[in-house]
C-alpha positions as CSV (number, residue, x, y, z in Angstrom):
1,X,0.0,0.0,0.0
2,X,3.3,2.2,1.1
3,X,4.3,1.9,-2.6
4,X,1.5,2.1,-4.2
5,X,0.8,5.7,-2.4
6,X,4.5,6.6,-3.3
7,X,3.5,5.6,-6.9
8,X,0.3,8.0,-6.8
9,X,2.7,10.7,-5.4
10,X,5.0,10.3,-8.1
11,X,2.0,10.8,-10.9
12,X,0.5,13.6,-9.6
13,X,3.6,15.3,-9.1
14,X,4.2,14.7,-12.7
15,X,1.0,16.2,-13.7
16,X,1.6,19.3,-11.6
17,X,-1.7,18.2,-9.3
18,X,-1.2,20.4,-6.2
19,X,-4.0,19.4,-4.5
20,X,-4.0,15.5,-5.0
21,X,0.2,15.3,-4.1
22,X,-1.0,16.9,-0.6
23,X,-3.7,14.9,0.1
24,X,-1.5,11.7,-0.8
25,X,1.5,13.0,1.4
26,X,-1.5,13.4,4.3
27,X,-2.0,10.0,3.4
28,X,1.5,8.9,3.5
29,X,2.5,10.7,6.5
30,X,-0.2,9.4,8.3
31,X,0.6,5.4,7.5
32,X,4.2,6.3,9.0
33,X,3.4,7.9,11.6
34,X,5.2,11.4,10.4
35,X,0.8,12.8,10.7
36,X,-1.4,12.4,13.5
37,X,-4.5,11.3,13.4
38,X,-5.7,14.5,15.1
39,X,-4.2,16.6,12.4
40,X,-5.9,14.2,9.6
41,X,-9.3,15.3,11.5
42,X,-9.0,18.7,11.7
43,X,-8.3,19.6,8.2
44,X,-10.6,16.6,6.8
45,X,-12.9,17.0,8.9
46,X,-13.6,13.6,9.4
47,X,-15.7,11.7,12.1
48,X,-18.6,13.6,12.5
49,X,-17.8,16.7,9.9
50,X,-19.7,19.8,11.6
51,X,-21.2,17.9,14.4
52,X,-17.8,17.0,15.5
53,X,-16.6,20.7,15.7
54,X,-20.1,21.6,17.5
55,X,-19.0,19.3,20.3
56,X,-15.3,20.8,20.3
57,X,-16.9,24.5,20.7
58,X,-18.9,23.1,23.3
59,X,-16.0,21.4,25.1
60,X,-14.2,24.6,24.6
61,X,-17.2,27.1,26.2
62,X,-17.1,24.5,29.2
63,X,-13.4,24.8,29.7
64,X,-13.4,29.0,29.5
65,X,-16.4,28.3,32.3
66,X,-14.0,26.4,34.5
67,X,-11.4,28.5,34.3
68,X,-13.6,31.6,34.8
69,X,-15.0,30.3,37.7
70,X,-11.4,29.5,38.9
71,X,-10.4,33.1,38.2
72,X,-13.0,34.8,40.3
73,X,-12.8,32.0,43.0
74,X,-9.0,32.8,42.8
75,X,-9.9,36.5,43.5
76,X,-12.2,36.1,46.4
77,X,-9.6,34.5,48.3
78,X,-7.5,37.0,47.4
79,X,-9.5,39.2,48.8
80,X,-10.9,37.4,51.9
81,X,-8.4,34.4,52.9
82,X,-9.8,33.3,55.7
83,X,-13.9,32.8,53.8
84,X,-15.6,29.8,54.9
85,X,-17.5,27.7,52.2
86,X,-20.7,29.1,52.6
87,X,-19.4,32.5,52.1
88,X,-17.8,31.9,49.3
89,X,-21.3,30.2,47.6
90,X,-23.0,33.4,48.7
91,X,-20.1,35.2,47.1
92,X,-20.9,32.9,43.3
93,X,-24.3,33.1,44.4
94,X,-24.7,37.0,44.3
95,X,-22.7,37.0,41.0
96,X,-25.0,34.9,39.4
97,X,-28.1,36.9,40.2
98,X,-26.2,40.4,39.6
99,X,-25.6,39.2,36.0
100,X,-29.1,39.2,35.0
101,X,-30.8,41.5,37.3
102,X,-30.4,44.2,34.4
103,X,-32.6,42.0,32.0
104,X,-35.3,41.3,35.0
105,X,-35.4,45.2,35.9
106,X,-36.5,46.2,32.5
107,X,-38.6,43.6,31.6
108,X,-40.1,44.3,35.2
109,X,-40.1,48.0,33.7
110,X,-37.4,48.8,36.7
111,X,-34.3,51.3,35.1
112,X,-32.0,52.6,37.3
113,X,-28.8,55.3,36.7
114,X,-25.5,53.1,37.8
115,X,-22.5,54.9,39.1
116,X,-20.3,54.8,35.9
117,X,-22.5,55.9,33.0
118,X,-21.2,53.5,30.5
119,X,-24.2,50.3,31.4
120,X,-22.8,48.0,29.1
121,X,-18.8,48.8,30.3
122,X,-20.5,47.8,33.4
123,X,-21.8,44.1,32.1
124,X,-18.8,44.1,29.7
125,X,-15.8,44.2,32.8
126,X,-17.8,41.7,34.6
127,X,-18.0,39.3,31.1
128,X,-14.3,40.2,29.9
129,X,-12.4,41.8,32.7
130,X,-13.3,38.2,35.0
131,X,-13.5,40.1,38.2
132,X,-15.5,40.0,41.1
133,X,-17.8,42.9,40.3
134,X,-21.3,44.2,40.9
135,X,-21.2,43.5,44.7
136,X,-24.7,45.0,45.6
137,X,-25.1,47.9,48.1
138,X,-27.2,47.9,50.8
139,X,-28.4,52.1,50.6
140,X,-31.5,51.7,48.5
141,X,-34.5,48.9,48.4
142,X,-33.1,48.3,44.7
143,X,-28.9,47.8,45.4
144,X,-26.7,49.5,42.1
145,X,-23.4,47.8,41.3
146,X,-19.8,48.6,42.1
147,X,-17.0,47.2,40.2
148,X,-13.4,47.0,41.7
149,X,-10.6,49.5,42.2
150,X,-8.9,47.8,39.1
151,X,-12.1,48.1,36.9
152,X,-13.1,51.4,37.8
153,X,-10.0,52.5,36.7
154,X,-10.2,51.0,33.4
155,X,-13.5,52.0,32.5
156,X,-13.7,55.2,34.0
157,X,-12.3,56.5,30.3
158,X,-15.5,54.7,29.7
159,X,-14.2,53.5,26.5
160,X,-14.9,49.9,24.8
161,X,-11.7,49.6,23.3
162,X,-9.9,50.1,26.8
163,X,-12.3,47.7,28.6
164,X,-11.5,45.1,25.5
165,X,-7.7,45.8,25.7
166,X,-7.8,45.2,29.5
167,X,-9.7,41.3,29.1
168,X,-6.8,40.8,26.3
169,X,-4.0,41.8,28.9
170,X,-5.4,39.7,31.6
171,X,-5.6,36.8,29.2
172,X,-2.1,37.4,27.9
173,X,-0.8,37.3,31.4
174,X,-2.3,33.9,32.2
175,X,-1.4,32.4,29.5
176,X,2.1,33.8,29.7
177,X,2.0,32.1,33.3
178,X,1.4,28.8,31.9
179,X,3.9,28.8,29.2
180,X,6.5,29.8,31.9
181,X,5.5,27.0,34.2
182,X,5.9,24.7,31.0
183,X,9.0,26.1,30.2
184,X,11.1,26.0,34.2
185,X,9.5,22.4,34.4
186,X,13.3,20.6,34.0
187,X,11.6,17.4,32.3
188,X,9.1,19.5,29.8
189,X,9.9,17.8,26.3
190,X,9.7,20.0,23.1
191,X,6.0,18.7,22.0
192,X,4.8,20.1,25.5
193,X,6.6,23.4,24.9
194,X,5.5,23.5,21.7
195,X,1.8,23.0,22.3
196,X,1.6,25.7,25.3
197,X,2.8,27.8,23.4
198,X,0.6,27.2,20.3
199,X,-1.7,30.0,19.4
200,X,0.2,32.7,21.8
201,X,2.0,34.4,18.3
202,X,1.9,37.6,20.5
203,X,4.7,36.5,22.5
204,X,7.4,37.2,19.2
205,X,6.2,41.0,19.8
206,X,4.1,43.3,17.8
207,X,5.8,43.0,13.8
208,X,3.5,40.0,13.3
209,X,-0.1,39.5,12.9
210,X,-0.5,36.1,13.3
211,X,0.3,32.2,12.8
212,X,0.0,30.4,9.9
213,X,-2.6,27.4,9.8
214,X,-0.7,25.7,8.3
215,X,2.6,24.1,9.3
216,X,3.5,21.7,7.1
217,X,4.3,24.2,4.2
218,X,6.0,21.5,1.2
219,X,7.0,17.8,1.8
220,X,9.6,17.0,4.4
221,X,9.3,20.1,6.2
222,X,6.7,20.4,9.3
223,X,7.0,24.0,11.3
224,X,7.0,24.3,14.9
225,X,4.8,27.7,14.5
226,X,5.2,29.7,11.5
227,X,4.4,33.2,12.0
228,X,3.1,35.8,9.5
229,X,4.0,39.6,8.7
230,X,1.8,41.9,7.4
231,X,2.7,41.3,4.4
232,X,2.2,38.1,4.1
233,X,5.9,37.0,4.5
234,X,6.8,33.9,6.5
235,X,8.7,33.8,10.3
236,X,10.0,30.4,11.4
237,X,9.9,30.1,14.9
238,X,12.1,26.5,15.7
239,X,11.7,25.4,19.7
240,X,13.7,23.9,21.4
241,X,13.8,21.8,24.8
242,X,14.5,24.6,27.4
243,X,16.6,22.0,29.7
244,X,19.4,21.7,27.7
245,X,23.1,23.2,27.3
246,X,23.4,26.1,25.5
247,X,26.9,27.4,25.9
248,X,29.8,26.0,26.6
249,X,33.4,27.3,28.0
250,X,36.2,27.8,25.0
251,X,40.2,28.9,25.8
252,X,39.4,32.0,27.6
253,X,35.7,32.4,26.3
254,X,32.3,31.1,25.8
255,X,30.5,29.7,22.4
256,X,27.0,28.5,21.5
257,X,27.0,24.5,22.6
258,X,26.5,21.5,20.3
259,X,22.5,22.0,20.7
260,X,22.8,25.2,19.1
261,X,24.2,24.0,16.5
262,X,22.3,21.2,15.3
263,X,19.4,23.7,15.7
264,X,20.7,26.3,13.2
265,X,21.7,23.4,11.0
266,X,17.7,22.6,11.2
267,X,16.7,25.4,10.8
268,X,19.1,26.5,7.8
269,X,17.8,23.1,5.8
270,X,14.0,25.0,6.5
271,X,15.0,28.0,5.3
272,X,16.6,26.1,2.2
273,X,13.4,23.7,1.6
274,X,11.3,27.1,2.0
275,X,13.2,28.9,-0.8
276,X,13.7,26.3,-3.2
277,X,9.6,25.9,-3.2
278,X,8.5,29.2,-2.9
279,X,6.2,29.3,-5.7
280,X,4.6,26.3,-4.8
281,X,3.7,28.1,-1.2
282,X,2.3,30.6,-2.7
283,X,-0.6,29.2,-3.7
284,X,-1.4,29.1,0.3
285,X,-1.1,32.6,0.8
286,X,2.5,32.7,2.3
287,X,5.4,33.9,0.6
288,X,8.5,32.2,1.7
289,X,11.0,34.0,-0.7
290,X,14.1,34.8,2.0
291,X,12.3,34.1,4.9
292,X,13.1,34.5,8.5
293,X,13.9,32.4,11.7
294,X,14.2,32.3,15.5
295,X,15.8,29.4,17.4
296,X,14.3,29.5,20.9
297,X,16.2,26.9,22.9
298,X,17.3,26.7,26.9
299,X,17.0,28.6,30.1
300,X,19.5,29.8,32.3
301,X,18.0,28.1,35.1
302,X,19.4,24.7,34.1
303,X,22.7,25.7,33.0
304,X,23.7,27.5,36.8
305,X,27.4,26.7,35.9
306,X,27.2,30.4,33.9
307,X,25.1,33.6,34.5
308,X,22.7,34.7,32.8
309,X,24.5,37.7,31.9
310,X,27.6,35.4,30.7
311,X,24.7,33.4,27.9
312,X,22.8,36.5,26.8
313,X,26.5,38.2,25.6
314,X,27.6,34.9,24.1
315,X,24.4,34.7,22.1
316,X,24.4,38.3,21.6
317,X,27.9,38.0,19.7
318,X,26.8,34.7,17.7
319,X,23.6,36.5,16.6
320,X,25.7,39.4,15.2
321,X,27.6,37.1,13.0
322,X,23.9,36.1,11.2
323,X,21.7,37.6,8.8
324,X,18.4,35.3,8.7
325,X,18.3,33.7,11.8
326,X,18.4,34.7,15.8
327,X,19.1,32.5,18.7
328,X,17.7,33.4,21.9
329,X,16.8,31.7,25.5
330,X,13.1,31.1,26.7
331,X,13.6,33.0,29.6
332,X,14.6,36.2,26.9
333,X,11.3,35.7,25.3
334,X,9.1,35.3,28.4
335,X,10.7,38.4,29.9
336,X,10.1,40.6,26.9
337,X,6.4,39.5,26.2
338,X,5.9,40.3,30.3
339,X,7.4,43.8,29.6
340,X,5.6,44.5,26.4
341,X,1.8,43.3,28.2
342,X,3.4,45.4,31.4
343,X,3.9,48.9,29.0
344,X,0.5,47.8,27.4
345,X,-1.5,47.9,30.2
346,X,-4.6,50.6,29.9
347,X,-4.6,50.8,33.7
348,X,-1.2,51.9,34.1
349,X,-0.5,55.7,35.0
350,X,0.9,57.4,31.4
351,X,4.5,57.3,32.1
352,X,5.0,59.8,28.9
């Protein structure tokens, strides 16, 4: 059967069908075990067609439910560490009814003036922002809302954009939490790195507007994330485990270890593949003509025998010597993502 598909390959490359060679490769790939069967589903759309990505969404509303439950509950111990059980399901209790008693007041022909005058910045920081708002007062038979010192600030500029830039932060900033807890684990392999970090493009900073759908580009060559510029231009992005050696003593100095190494040898066979099929690609959308690359491997948390100072300099002087690739640590792209969310922050004073 191998052959046969080998065979097909062969013929359809021959008769310049796109479409047919990648659906055979799929095929291939998947009967060596280079394509999983996940992969095979989500771009066939197999088992269940549309039904099957009903059930994902709602697998996926359940989880954001969990974890906004979590968040609040995180908050109201944050708030009041030594709550007893019952006063914390008064607490979920109170934010349950709050988030409809707007709808029952008007239908029950009930309007009311809240304190901010934005309504819906009101119900949107309670929906987005995920914190323990409208905490009803006790000065009036019907009780008004009050929103946290955090939110008020936000949305006193009562501004939608602000109050959506805010829930994108806090998002950001969990999600940049999990990666780094992925990342310091010392037995985290490179598919666990690579899949928290999946989706969370943002991290590479602002020049790109997005990843790529697709990874595996032409035959033989399978991306870790490939990101995209705004015009349309292709990023490599090449992880790395982060427990690993990254450089090592020389004479009276320091180079880039063996690791870094065979990575930029990857990576320069990608960049190779890329450019050799580049008008092939573009039929996807992506134009791969001198494309671009970042090799994020190690930490200096597992390599205590230099300082952090002594790798950043040695990688420093190695990346000076390149021209389509950069090398850098994880702990140098977590630490610049936190500071780019930190100087993006709407409720931060203006510092200008």
């Amino acid at each position: 059967m191998l052959d046969l598909i080998r065979f097909a390959i062969r013929q359809a490359e021959t008769g310049d069908d796109l479409e047919s060679t990648a659906r055979l490769d799929d095929a291939l790939g998947y009967a060596t075990g280079r394509v999983l069967s996940p992969d095979l589903e989500d771009k066939y759309q197999l088992f269940g067609g549309t039904s099957n990505q009903t059930f994902g969404m709602f697998e996926l509303m359940a989880s954001n439910t969990h974890l906004a439950i979590s968040s609040i509950f995180e908050d109201f111990l944050e708030q009041y560490p030594e709550a007893e059980v019952a006063e914390a399901r008064d607490h979920f209790r109170r934010l349950a009814r709050a988030s409809i008693q707007v709808v029952e007041d008007r239908e029950a022909g009930i309007y009311r003036v809240h304190r901010l005058d934005e309504e819906g910045g009101i119900r949107l920081a309670n929906a987005l922002l995920r914190r323990s708002a409208y905490e009803p007062l006790t000065t009036s038979s019907h009780p008004v809302t009050e929103l946290p010192p955090e939110s008020r600030t936000i949305l006193s500029r009562a501004d939608a954009e602000t109050i959506l830039a805010g829930m994108q932060l806090r998002l950001r900033r969990r999600k940049l939490a999990e990666i780094r807890r992925v990342v310091e684990h010392p037995y985290s392999s490179e598919s666990q790195i690579q899949k928290a970090l999946t989706g969370a493009w943002w991290l590479f900073s602002g020049e790109y507007v997005g990843q790529s759908l697709r990874r595996r580009l032409t035959r033989g060559l399978e991306l870790d994330i490939p990101l995209l510029r705004p015009d349309g231009t292709l990023h490599v992005v090449e992880l790395k485990r982060a427990a690993v050696k990254v450089i090592q003593s020389h004479r009276t100095s320091t180079i880039p270890a063996e690791e870094v190494h065979k990575g930029m040898a990857q990576i320069q066979n990608y960049l190779k593949l890329l450019d050799e099929n580049r008008d092939a690609i573009l039929s996807h959308g992506v134009d791969t003509r001198r494309a671009t690359a970042v090799l994020v491997i190690g930490h200096p948390a597992f390599q205590t025998e230099f300082s952090e100072t002594q790798i950043n300099e040695t990688l420093r002087v190695y990346n000076s010597h390149l021209s389509r690739i950069v090398v850098i640590t994880y702990k140098q792209l977590l630490d610049t993502a936190a500071r780019i969310l930190d100087l993006a922050d709407p409720s931060a004073p203006d510092l200008a």
